[in-house]
C-alpha positions as a printed NumPy array, in Angstrom:
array([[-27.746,  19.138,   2.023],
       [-25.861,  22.142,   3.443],
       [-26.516,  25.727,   1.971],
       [-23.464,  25.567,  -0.274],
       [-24.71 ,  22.473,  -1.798],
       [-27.485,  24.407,  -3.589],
       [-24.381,  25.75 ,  -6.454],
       [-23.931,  22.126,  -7.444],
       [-25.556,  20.365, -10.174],
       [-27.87 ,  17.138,  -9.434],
       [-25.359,  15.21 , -11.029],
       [-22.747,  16.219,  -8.523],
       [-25.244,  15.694,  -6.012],
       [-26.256,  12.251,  -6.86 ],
       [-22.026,  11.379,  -7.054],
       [-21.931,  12.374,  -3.104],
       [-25.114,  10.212,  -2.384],
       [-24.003,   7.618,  -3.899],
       [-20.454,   7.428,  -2.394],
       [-22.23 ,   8.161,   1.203],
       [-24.551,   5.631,   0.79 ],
       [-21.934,   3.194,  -0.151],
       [-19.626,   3.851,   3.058],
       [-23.154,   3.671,   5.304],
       [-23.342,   0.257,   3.364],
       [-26.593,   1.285,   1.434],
       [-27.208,   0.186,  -1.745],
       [-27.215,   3.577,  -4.026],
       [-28.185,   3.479,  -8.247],
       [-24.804,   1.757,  -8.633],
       [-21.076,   0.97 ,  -7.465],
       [-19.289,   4.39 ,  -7.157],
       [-16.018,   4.109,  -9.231],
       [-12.995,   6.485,  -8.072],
       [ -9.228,   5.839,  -9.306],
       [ -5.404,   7.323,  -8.852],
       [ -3.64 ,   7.523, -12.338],
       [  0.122,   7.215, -12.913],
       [  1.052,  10.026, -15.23 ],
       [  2.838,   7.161, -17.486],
       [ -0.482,   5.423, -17.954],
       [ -2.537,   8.697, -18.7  ],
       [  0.012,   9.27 , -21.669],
       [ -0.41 ,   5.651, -22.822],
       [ -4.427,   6.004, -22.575],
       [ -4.921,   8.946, -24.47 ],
       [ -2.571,   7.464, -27.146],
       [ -4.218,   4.259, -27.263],
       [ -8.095,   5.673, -27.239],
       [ -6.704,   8.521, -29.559],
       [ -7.542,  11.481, -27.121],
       [ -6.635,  14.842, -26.772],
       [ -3.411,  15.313, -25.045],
       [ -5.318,  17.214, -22.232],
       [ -7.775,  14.798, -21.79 ],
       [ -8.862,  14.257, -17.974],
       [ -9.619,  10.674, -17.346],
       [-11.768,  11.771, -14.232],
       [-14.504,  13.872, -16.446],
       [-14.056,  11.513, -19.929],
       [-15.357,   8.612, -17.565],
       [-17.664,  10.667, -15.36 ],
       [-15.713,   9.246, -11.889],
       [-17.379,   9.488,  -8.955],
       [-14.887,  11.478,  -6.453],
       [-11.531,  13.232,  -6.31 ],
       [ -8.698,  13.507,  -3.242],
       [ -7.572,  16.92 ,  -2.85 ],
       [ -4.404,  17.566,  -0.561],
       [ -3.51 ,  20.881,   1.221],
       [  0.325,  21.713,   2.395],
       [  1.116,  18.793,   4.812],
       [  4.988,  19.587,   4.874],
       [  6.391,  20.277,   8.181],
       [  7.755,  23.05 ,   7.023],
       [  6.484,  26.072,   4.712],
       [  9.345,  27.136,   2.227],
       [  9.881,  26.631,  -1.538],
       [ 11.653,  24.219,  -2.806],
       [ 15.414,  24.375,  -2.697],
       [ 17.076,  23.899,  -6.164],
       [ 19.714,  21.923,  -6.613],
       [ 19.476,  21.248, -10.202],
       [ 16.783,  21.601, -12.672],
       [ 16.122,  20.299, -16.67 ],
       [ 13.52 ,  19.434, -19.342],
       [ 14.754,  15.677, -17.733],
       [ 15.035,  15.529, -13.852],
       [ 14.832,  18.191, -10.817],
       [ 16.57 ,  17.452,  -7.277],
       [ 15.347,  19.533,  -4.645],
       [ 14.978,  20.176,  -1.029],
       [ 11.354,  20.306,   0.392],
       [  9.432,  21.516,   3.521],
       [ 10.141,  18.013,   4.784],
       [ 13.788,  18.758,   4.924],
       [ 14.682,  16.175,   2.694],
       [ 16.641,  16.204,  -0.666],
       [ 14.563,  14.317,  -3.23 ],
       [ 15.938,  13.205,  -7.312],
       [ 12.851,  13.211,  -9.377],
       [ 13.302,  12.082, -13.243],
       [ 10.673,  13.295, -14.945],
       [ 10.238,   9.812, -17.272],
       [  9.916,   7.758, -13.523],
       [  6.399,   7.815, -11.192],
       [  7.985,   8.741,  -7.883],
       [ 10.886,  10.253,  -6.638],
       [ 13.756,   8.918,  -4.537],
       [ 15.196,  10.44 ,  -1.607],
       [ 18.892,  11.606,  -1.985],
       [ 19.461,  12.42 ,   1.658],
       [ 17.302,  13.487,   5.244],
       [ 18.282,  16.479,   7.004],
       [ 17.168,  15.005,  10.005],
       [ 20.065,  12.291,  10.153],
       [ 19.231,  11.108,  14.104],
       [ 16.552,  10.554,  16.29 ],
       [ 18.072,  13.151,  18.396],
       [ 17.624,  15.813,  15.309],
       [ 14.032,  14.05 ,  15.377],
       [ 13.366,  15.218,  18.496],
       [ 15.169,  18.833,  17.968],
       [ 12.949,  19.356,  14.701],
       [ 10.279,  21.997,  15.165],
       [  7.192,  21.662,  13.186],
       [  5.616,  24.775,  11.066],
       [  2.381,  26.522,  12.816],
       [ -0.724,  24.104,  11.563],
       [ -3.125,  26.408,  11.603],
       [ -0.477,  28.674,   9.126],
       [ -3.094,  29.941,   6.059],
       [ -0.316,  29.354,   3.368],
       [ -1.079,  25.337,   4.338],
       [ -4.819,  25.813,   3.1  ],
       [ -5.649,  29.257,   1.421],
       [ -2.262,  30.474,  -0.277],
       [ -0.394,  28.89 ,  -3.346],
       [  3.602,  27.682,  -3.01 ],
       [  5.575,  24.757,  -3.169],
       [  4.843,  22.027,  -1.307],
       [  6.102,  18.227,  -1.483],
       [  2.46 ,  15.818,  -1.033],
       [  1.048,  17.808,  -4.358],
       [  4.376,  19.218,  -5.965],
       [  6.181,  16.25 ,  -5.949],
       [  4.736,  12.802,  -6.762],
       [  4.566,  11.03 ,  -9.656],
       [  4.223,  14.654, -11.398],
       [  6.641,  17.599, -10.635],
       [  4.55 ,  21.214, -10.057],
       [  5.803,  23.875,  -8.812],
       [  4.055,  26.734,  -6.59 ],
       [  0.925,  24.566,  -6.599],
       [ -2.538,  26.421,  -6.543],
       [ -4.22 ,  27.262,  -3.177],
       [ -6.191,  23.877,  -1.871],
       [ -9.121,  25.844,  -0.903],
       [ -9.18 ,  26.826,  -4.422],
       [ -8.601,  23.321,  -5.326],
       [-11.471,  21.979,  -3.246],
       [-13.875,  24.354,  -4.899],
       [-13.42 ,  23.643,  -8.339],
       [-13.276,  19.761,  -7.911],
       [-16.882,  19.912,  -5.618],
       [-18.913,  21.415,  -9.022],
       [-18.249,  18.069, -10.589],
       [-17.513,  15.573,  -8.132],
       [-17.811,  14.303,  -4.33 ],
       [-14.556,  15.932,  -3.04 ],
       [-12.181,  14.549,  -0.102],
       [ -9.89 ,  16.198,   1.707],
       [ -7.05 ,  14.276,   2.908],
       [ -4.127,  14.31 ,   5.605],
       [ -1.425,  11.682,   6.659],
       [ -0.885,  10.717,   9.644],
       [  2.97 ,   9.777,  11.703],
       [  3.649,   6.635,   9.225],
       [  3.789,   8.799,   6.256],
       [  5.557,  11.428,   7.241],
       [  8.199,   9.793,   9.045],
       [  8.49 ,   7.461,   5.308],
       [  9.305,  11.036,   3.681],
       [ 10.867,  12.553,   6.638],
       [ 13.597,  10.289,   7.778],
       [ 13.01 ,   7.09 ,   5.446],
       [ 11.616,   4.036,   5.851],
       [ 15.316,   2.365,   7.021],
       [ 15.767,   4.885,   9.667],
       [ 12.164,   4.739,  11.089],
       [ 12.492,   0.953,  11.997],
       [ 16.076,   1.223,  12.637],
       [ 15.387,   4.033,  15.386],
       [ 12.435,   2.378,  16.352],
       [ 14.105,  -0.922,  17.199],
       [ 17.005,   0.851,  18.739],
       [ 14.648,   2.707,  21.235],
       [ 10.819,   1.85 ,  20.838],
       [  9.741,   4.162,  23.587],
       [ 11.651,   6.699,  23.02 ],
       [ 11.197,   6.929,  19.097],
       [  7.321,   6.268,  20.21 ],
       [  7.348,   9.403,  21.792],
       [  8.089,  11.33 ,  18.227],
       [  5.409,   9.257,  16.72 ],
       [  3.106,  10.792,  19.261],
       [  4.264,  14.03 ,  18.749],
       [  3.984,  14.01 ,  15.409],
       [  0.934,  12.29 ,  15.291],
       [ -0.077,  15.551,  17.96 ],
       [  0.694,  17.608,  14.954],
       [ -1.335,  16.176,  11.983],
       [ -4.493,  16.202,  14.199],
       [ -4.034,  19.901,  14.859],
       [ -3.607,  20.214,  10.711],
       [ -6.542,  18.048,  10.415],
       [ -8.528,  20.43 ,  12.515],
       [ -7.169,  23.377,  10.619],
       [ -8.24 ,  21.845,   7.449],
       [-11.409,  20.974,   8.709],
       [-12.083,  24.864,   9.902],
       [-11.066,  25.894,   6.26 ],
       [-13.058,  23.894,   4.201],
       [-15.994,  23.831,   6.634],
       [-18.772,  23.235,   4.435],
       [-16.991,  21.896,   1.829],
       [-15.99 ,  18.963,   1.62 ],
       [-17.87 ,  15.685,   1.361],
       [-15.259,  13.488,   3.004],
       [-11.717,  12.666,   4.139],
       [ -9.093,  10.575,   3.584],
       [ -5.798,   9.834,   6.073],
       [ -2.894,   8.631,   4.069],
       [ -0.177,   6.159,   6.222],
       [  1.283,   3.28 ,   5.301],
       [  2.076,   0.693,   7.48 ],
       [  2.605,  -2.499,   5.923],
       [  4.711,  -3.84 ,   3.24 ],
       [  3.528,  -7.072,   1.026],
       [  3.254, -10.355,   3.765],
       [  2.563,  -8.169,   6.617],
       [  3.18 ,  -4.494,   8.793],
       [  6.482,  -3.181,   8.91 ],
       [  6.476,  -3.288,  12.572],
       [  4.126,  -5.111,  15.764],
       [  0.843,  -4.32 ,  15.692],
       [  0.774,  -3.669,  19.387],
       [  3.51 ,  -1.237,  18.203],
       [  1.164,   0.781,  16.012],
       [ -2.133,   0.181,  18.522],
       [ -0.273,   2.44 ,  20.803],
       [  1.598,   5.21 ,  18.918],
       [  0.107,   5.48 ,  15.948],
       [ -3.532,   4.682,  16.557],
       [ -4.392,   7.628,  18.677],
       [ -3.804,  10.385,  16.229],
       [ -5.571,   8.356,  13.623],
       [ -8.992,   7.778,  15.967],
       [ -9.06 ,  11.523,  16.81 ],
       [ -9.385,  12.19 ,  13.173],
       [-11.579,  10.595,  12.237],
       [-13.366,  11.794,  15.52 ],
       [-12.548,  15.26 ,  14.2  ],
       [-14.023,  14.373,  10.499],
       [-17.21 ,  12.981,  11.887],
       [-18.172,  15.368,  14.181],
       [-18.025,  17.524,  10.73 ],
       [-20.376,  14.8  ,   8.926],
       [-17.654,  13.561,   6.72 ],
       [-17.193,  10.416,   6.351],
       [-13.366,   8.896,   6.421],
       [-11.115,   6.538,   4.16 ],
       [ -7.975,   5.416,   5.65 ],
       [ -5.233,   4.74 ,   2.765],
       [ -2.63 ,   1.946,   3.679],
       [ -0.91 ,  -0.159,   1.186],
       [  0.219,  -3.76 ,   2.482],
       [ -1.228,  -6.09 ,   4.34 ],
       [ -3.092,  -4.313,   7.473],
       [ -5.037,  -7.184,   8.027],
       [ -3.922,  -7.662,  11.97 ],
       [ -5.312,  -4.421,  12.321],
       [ -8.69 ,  -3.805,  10.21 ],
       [-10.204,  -4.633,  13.367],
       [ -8.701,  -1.726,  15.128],
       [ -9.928,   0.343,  12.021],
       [-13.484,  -0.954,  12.626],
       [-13.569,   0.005,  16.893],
       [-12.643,   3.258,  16.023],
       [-15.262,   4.019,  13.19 ],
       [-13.413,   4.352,  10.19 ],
       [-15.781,   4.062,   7.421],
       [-13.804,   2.821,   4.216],
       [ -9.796,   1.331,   3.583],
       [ -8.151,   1.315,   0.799],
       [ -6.284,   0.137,  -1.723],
       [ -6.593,  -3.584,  -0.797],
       [ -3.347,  -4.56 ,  -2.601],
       [ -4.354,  -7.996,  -4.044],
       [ -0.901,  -8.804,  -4.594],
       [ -0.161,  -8.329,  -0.56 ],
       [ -2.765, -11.78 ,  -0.367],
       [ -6.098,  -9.18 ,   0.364],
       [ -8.969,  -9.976,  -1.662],
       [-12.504,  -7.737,  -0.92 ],
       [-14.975, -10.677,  -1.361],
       [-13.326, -12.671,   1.106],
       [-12.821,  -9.245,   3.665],
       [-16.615,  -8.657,   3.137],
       [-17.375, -12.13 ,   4.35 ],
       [-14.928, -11.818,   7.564],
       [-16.539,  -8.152,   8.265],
       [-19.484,  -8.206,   7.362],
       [-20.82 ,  -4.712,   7.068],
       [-18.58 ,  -3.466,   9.675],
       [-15.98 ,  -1.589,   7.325],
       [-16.616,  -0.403,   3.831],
       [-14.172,  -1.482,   1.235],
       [-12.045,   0.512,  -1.694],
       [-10.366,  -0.695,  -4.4  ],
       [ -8.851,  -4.477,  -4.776],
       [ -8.726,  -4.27 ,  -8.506],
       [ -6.255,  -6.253,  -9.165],
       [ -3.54 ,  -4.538, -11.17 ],
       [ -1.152,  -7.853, -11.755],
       [ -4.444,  -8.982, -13.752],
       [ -4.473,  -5.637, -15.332],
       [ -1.459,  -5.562, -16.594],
       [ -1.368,  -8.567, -18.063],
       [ -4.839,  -7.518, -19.857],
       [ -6.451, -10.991, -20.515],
       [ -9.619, -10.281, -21.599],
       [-11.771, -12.998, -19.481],
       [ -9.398, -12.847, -16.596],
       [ -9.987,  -9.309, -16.446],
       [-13.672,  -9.652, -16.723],
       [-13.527, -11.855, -13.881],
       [-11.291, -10.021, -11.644],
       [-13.989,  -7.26 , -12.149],
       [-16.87 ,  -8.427, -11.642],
       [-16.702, -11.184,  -9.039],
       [-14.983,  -8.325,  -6.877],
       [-18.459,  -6.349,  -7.053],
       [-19.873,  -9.397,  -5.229],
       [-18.29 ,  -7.141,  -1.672],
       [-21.14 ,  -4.582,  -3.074],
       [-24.179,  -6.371,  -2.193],
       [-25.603,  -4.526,   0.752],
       [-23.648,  -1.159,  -0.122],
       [-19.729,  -1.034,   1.143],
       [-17.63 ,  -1.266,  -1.779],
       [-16.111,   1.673,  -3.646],
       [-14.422,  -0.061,  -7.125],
       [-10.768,   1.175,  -7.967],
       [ -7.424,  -0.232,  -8.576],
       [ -5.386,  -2.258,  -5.238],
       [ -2.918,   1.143,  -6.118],
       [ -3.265,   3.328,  -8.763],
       [ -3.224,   2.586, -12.796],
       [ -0.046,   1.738, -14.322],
       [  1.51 ,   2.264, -17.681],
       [  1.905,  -1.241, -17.641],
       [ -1.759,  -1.18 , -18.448],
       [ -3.328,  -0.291, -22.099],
       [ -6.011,   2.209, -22.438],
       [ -7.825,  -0.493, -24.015],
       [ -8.08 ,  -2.841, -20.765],
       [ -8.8  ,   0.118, -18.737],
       [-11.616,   1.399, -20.839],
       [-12.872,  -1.982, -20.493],
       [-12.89 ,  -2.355, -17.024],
       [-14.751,   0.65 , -16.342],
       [-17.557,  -0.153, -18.847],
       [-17.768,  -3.735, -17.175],
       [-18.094,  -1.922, -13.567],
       [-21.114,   0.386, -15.175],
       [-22.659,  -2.587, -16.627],
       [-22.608,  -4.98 , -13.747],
       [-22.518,  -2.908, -10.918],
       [-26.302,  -1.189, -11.137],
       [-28.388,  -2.608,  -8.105],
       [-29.891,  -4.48 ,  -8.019],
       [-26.666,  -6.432,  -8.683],
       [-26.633,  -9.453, -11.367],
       [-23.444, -11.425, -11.298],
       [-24.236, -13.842, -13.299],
       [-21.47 , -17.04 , -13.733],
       [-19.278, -14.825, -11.205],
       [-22.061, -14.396,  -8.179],
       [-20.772, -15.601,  -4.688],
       [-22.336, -16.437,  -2.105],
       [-21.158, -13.865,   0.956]])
């Protein structure tokens, strides 16, 4: 326990040892439970369970941690307004790009890059990192302000951080090259210019891989103290497979990612790495260079967590798999199974339970009540599966 640990509550307390011993695959009082909440589905809850309209789902079911995300964009302005109503907003954010968001959808879409060419790629200069707006200052910024919500001037993240720590294990977070490029240039012009010039485009990924380690550090130095963990957001794979080689990623994206984590655990912090798809050609990269947790484990991309656990062992701690086509479709015993024969990956420590995403409105309240009173009553250690045990 560090020194500033000593102004949280033992129930905070016990949230962080429980989610570290899960990712040092220890078996703690029970499965932690975390979760990511579509807006649409929070509205839909608190209808269906007849809740206050400010009702936080992360307090009401006592989750165990929370990602918090400082300013990531490349660049540090507001946003630019190009139109604004009670219905939609388009604007233009730090990562030069022109985004449509209707307020009724989850996620925005991209109306047009700034940076039209990979020679504009390599022309683009990147904010100062180590700028205090990014971590100690309020302001606009796209990774909080624009998402499946719509915020402007969000609060300072060091703020953020504080508040979130007196109740729950708090991450940080930072994405790495993947993610960016996705909201820099598009996913269509990242392969396109990749494919067009892999060595060449490979060198940008370094460099702007160079760039999110030097946040990551600057993050780090902010919240020293802090936080409880990290997570690195970059997605790399799309439903059958990854977007591009493997051997494509092992040498222009991997770097950045193994120096932070290097950077994250020579803080103590343990690290999730968030990827939707199927990564499976490269969990074993994940594993040599000591990542501690993935997540989400999109069943629908063909992952399933009981079968990872037996092909890894212990080596890599799981998060999430839930999955939501089962959710959706809110059958009560097929939902009961899809919960609990996934906590079969706990025995031994090493699973965190969540969604393979983040909670739809396509699923009721109801179901998603359910599920987390079936992961509280069948996921105290020692486990007891019952009909759905497994043998790992």
């Amino acid at each position: 326990m560090n020194e500033k640990d000593h102004q949280r509550s033992p129930r905070t307390l016990e949230k962080v040892a429980r989610m570290n011993a899960a990712l040092r695959h220890e078996e703690p009082d029970r499965v932690p439970v975390g979760e990511f909440f579509w807006g649409n589905f929070l509205k839909r809850w608190r209808a269906e369970l007849n809740l206050p309209p400010a009702t936080d789902p992360y307090e009401y079911y006592d989750l165990d941690w929370i990602v918090t995300v400082s300013n990531m964009d490349p660049h540090i302005h507001p946003f630019e307004v190009i139109r604004e109503n009670e219905h939609e907003a388009i604007i233009r954010t730090g990562f030069e790009t022109t985004l449509h968001k209707r307020f009724d959808l989850p996620m925005p879409e991209p109306v047009s890059w700034e940076t039209k060419s990979i020679e504009a790629l390599e022309a683009f200069e990147f904010d100062d990192p180590w700028d205090r707006r990014r971590y100690f200052e309020g302001g606009d910024n796209q990774i909080a302000g624009v998402g499946d919500g719509f915020q402007h001037d969000s609060p300072p993240w060091i703020d953020t951080v504080k508040a979130v720590r007196q109740n729950y294990a708090v991450y940080g977070s930072m994405i790495e090259a993947s993610e960016c490029l996705t909201r820099m240039i598009g996913q269509m012009n990242t392969l396109t210019w990749m494919g067009e010039d892999p060595e060449r485009f490979g060198t940008q990924v370094l460099r702007i891989g160079e760039f999110y380690v030097e946040c990551t550090k600057a993050a780090l130095a902010a919240a020293r103290g802090l936080l409880d963990g990290f997570v690195i957001w970059g997605d790399v794979a799309y439903t059958n497979n990854m977007f591009f080689a493997p051997d494509y990623w092992r040498t222009y994206y991997k770097p950045a990612v193994a120096e932070m984590i290097r950077l994250c655990h020579a803080e103590g912090l343990p690290v999730i790495y968030h990827g939707c798809g199927n990564v499976a050609a490269i969990l074993p990269d994940f594993i040599e260079i000591g990542l501690d947790g993935y997540n989400p484990l999109e069943a629908k991309a063909g992952l399933d967590v009981v079968d990872l656990r037996r092909q890894y062992g212990h080596r890599l701690a799981f998060c999430g798999n839930g999955d939501m086509t089962v959710w959706e479709k809110g059958d009560p015993e097929a939902v009961k199974r899809d919960v609990v024969r996934k906590l079969n990956a706990a025995k031994g420590g090493g699973y965190i339970y969540q969604s393979d995403h983040s909670v739809s409105s396509g699923v009721s309240g109801h179901t998603y009540d359910r599920i987390v009173k079936l992961v509280r009553e069948y996921g105290k250690y020692p486990l007891d599966l019952g009909e759905y045990d497994e043998e790992l």
